[in-house]
N, C-alpha and C positions, 0 to 999 in steps of 0.2 A: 301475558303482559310481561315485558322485560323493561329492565331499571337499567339506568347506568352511574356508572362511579367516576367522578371527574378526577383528574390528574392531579395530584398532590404532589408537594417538594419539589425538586430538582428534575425527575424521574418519572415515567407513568411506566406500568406495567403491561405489560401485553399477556395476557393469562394464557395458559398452556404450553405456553415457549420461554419461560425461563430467561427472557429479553427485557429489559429495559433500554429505553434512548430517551435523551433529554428533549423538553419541550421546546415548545418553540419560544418560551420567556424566556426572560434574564438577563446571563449570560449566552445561555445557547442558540438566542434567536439570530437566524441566518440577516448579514448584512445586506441593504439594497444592490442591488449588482451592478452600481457604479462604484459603492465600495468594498465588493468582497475581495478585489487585489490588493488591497492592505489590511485586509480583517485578519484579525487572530483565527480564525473558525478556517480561512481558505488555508493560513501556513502550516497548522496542523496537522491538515490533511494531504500537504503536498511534503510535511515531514513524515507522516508516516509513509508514503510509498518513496519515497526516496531511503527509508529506512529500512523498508521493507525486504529491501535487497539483497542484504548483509545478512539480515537476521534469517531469510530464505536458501540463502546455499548452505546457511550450519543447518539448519533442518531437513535440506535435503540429502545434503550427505550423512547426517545421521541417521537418517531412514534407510536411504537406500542402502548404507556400508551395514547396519545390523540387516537388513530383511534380506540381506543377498548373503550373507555370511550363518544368520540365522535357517533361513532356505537349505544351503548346500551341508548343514553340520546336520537334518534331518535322519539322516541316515545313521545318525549313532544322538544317544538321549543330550550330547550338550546341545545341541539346536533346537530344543524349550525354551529352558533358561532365555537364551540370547532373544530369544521371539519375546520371551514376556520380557525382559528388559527392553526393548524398544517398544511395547505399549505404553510401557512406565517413562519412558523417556520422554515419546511422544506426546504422552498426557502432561508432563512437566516443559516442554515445550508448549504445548496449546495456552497451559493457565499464565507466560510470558508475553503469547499473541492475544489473549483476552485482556491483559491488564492494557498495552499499546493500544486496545480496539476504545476501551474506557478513555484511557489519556487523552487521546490524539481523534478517535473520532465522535467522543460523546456516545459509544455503544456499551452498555454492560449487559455482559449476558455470563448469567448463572452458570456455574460449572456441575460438571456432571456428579451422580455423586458418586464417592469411594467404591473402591473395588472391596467386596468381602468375602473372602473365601471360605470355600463350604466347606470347606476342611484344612484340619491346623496342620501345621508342618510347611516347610522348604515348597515342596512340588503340592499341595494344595495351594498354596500363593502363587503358585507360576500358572496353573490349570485355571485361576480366577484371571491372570493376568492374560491366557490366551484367548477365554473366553469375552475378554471385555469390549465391549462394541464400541462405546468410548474411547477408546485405546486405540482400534484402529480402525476409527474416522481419521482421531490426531495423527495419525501415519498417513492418511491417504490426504490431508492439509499438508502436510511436509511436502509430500511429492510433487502436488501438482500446484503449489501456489509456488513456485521457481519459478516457470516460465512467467503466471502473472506479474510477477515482481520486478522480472526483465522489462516487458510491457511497460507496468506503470510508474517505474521508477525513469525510463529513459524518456515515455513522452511527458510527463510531468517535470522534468531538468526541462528537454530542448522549451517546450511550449516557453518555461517559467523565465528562458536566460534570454530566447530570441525575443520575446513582449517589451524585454525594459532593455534591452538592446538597441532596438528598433526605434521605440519611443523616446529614448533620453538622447537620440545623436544630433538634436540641433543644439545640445550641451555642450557634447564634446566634438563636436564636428570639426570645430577650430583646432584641436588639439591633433586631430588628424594630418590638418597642413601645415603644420607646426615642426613637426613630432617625427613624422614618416615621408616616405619619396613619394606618396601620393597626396595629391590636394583634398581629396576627401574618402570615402568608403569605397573602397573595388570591390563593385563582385563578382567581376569575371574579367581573364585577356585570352588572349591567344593572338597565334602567327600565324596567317594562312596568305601563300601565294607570296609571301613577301617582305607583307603588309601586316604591321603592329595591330591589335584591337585591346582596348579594354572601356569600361562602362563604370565610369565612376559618379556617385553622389555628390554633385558641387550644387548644383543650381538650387533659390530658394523653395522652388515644385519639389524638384526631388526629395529635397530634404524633409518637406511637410509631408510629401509623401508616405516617406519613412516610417516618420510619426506618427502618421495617424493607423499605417497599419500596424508600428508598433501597439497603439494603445487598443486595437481591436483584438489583436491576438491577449496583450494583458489581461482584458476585462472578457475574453471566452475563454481565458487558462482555469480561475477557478470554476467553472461550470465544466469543463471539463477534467477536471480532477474530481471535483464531487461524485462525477459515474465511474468514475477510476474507485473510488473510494465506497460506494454503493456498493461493486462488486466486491470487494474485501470484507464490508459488512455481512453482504450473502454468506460469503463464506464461511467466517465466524458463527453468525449464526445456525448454519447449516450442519457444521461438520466438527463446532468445538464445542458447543453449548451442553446444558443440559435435554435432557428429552422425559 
């Protein structure tokens, strides 16, 4: 016969994995999906992979500039040291990507615990620090969440600019023939054989047009950021958390 324990506070637990994520009350319950394009829950999530980016090349080059440097100094004893300072770094890295993962995506996951070395001295702390598996998960987070970050940082900008681009131009449409040498949006000319072409947004069709695929791409930007952001959760929880 098994029992179960209902979600308390802010938080439920997930037992063996050192995770927590918020319920679906409160504040954290996800908006209907006519309003997650102005919910706080979708900006969060599309700040942190726009964040994500910055924060991903200092982690990649710190990885890689210690474990290639660490690597080739093997051959004489400073190339410990420099290994076990990049678990330590990496670990102090990770517990920056776990606090963002709390902020921005309502994910808290437990941190691994302390490194303790079985023996005192200098090189007993570097020997626990080589041996720490914790240590280099957050190294192998470093490395391969760059390319992720390229990923979800540029289709979460284009989706996020082109939606309210699109949907606000019977706004400013006016201001286009106003403003510029074209009467309304070009999105394309060319000169072939002669002959001038361009395709521009005047007429009231087109214009609705516009709009409405603006507002369709708006209202699939946050559901597509959300599995942008699902994967970042994987990852944290995978490769930063406690075990």
């Amino acid at each position: 016969m098994s029992t179960s324990t209902p979600l308390s506070g802010e938080y439920g637990h997930r037992a063996g994995r050192g995770v927590r994520e918020r319920t679906a009350s409160g504040a954290a319950r996800r908006p209907p999906f006519w309003l997650a394009p102005v919910s706080g829950a979708a900006y969060r999530e599309i700040g942190h992979a726009l964040s994500s980016l910055p924060v991903a090349v200092a982690g990649f080059c710190f990885a890689v500039t210690l474990l290639s440097a660490g690597a080739s100094l093997l051959v004489t004893v400073v190339g410990l040291p420099v290994l076990a300072a990049l678990t330590a770094g990496a670990r102090g890295l990770g517990a920056l990507e776990r606090a963002r993962a709390r902020g921005m995506l309502g994910l808290d996951v437990a941190a691994p615990p302390p490194v303790r070395p079985r023996r005192p001295g200098f090189w007993g702390l570097v020997t626990a620090r080589l041996a720490d598996a914790a240590g280099w998960r957050a190294v192998l987070y470093q490395v391969v969440m760059l390319p992720w970050a390229i990923l979800a940082s540029t289709v979460s900008l284009t989706f996020l600019v082109t939606g309210w681009v699109l949907a606000l131009y019977p706004a400013y449409h006016w201001a286009l023939a106003r403003w510029t040498p074209w009467p309304g949006y070009r999105l394309f000319e060319y000169t072939r054989n002669g002959r001038h072409h361009e395709y521009v947004l005047t007429s009231p069709a087109q214009i609705t047009g516009t709009c409405l695929l603006g507002v369709a791409l708006v209202l699939l930007t946050p559901v597509l950021v959300r599995g942008l952001a699902n994967v970042s959760r994987l990852a944290v929880r995978s490769l930063l958390g406690g075990r």
